[in-house]
LUMZA-953206 format. One record per residue: x, y, z negated of N, C-alpha, C in turn. Coordinates in nm, 4 decimals. Layout:
LUMZA-953206
<atom <X Y Z> <X Y Z> <X Y Z>>;
...
END
This chain:
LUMZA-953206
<atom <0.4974 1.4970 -2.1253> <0.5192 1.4458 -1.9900> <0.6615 1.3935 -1.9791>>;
<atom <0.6810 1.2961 -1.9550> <0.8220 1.2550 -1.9056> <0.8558 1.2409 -1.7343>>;
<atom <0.8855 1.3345 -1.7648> <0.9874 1.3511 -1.6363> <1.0642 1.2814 -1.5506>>;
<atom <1.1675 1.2485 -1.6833> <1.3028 1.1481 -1.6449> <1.2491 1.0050 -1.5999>>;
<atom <1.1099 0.9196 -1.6111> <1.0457 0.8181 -1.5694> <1.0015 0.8407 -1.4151>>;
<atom <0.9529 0.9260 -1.3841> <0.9241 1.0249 -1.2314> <1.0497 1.0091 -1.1295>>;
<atom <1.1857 1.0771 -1.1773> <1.3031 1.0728 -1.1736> <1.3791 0.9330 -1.1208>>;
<atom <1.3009 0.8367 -1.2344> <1.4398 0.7383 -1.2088> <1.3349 0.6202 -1.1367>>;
<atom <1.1911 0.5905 -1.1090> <1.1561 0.4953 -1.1142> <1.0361 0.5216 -0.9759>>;
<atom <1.0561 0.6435 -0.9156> <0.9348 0.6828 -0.7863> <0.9721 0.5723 -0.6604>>;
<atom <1.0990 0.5560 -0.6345> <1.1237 0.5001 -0.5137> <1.0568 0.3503 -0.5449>>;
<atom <1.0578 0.2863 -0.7017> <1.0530 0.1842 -0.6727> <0.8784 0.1564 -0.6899>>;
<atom <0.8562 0.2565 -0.7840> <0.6731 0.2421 -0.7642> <0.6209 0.2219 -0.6044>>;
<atom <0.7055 0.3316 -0.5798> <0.6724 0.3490 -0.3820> <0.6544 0.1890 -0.3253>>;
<atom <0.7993 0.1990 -0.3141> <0.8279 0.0176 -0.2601> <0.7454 -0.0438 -0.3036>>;
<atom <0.7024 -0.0690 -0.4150> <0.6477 -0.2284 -0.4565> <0.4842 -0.1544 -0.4162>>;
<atom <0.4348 -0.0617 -0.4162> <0.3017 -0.0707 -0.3771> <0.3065 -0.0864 -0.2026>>;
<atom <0.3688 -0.0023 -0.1400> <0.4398 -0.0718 -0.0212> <0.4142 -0.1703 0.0367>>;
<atom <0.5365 -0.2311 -0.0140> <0.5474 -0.4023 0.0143> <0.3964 -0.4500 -0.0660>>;
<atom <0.2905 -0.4557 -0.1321> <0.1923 -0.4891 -0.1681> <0.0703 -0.4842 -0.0847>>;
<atom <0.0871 -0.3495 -0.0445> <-0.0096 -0.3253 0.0733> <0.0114 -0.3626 0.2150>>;
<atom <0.1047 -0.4148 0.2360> <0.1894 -0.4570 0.3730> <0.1453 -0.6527 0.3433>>;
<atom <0.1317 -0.6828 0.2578> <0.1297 -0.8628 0.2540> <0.0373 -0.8509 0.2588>>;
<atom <-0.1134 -0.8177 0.1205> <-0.2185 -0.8195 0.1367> <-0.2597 -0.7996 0.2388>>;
<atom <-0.2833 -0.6206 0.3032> <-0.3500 -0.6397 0.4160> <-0.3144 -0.7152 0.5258>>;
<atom <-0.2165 -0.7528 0.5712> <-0.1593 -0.8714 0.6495> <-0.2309 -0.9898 0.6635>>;
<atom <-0.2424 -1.0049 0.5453> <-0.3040 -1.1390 0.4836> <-0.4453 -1.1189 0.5565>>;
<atom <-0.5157 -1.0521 0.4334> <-0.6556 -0.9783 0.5529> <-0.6657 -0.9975 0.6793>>;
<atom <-0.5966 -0.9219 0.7506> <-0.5996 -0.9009 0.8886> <-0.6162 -1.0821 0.9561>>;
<atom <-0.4611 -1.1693 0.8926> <-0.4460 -1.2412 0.9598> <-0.6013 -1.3610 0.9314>>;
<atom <-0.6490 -1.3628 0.8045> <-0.7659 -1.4663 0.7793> <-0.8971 -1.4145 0.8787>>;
<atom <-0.9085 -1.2805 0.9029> <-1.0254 -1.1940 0.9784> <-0.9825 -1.2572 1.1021>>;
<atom <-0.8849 -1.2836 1.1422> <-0.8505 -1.3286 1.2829> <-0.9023 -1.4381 1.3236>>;
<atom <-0.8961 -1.4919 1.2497> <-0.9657 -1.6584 1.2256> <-1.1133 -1.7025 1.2220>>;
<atom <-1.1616 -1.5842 1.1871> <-1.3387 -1.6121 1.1631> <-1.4001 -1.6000 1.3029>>;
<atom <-1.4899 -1.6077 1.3023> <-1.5282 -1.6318 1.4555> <-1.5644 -1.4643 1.4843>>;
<atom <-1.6816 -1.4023 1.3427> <-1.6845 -1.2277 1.3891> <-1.6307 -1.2121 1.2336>>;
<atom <-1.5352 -1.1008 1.2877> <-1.4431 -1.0651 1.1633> <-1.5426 -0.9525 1.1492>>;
<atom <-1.4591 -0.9198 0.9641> <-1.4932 -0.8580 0.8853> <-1.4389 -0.6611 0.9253>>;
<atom <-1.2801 -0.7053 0.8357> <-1.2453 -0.6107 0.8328> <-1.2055 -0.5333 0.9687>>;
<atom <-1.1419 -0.5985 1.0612> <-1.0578 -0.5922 1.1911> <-1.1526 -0.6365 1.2790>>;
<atom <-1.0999 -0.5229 1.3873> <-1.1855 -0.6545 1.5422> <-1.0650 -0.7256 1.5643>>;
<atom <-1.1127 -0.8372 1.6505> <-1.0617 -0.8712 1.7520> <-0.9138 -0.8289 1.8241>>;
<atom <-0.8229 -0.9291 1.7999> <-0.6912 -0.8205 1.8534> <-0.6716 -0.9102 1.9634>>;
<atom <-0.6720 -0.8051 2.0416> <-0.6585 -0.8675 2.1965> <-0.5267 -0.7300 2.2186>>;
<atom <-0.4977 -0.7168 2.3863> <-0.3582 -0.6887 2.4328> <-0.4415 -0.5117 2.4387>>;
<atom <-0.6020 -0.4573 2.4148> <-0.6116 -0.3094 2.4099> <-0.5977 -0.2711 2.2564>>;
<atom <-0.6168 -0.3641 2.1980> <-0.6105 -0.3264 2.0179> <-0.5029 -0.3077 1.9383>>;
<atom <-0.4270 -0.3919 1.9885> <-0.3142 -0.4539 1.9100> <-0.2677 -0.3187 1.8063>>;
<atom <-0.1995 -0.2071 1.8605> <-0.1385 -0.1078 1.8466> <-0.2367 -0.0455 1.6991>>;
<atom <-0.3502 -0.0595 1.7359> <-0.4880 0.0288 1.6838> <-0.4084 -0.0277 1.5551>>;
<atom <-0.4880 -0.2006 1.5665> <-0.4863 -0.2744 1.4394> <-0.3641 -0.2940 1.3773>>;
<atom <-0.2631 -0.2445 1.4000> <-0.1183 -0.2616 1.3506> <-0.0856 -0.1624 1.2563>>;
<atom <-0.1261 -0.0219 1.3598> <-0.1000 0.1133 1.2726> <-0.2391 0.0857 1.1486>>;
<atom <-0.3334 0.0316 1.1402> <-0.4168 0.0455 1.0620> <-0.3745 -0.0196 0.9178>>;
<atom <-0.3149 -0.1204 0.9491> <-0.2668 -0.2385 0.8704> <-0.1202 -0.1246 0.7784>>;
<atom <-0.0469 -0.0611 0.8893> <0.0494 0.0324 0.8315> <0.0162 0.1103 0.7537>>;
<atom <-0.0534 0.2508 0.7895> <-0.1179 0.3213 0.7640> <-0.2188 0.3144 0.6042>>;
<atom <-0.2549 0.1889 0.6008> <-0.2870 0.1094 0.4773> <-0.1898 0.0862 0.3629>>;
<atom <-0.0710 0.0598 0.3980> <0.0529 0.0189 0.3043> <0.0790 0.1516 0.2706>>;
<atom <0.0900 0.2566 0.3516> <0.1808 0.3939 0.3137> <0.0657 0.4374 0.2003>>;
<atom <-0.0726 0.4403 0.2420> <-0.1602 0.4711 0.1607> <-0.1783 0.3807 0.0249>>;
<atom <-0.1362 0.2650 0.0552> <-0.1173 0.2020 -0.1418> <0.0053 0.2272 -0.2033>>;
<atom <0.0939 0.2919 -0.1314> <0.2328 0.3166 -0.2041> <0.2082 0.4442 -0.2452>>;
<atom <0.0866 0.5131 -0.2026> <0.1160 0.6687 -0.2481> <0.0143 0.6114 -0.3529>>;
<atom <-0.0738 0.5782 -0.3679> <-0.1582 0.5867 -0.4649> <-0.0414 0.4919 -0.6279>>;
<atom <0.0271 0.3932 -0.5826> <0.1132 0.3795 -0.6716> <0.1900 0.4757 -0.7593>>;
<atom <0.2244 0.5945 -0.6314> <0.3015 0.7049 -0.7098> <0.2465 0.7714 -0.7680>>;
<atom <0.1103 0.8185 -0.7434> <0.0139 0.8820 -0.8070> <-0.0112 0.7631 -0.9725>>;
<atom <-0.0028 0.6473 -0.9861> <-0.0586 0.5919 -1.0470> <0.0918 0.6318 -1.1774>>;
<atom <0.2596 0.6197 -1.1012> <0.3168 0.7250 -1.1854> <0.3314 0.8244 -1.2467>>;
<atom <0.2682 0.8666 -1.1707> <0.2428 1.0692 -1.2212> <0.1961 1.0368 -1.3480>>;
<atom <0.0666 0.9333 -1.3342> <-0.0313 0.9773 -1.4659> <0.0315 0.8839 -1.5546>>;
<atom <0.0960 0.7818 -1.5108> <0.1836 0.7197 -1.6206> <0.2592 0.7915 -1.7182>>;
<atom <0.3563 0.8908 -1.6532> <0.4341 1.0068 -1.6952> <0.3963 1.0921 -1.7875>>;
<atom <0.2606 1.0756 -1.7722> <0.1587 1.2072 -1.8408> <0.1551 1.1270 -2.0224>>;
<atom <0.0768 0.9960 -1.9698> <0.0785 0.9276 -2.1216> <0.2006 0.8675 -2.1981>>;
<atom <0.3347 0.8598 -2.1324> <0.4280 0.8282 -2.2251> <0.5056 0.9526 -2.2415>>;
<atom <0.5416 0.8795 -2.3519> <0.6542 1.0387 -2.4338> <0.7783 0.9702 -2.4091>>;
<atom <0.8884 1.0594 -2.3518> <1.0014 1.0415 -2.3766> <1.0978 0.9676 -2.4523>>;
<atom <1.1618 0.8586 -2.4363> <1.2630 0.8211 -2.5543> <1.3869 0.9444 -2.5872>>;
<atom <1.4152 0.9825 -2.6990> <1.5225 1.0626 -2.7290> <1.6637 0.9624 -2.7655>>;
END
């Protein structure tokens, strides 16, 4: 297990799945807006807004953790440089 990869490189796994899940679903959200009956999202009108915002959030925090998780097991299969 390497450790020192865990150590030096979590914040940025974090971030970039983050910022990944923050454009994409964005993206999503904003093309669903456009269709006449959306997919993923309803309708954002002035009772939703909040709903569909935190959802869109809530989404990013959840692909940045699965990024870190996707470190962990990274950690697991490389060996250490000495």
């Amino acid at each position: 297990m390497n450790i020192k990869l865990i150590k030096e490189k979590w914040i940025k796994f974090y971030k970039r799945g983050f910022l990944t899940g923050l454009i994409v679903l964005s993206f999503i959200c904003l093309i669903d807006q456009l269709l006449q009956n959306p997919f993923f999202f309803n309708k954002i009108d002035s009772t939703n807004f909040l709903l569909t915002i935190s959802f869109v959030f809530f989404g990013s925090v959840f692909c940045g953790i699965l990024s870190f998780i996707f470190l962990i097991l990274l950690s697991f299969i490389t060996v250490p440089k000495s």
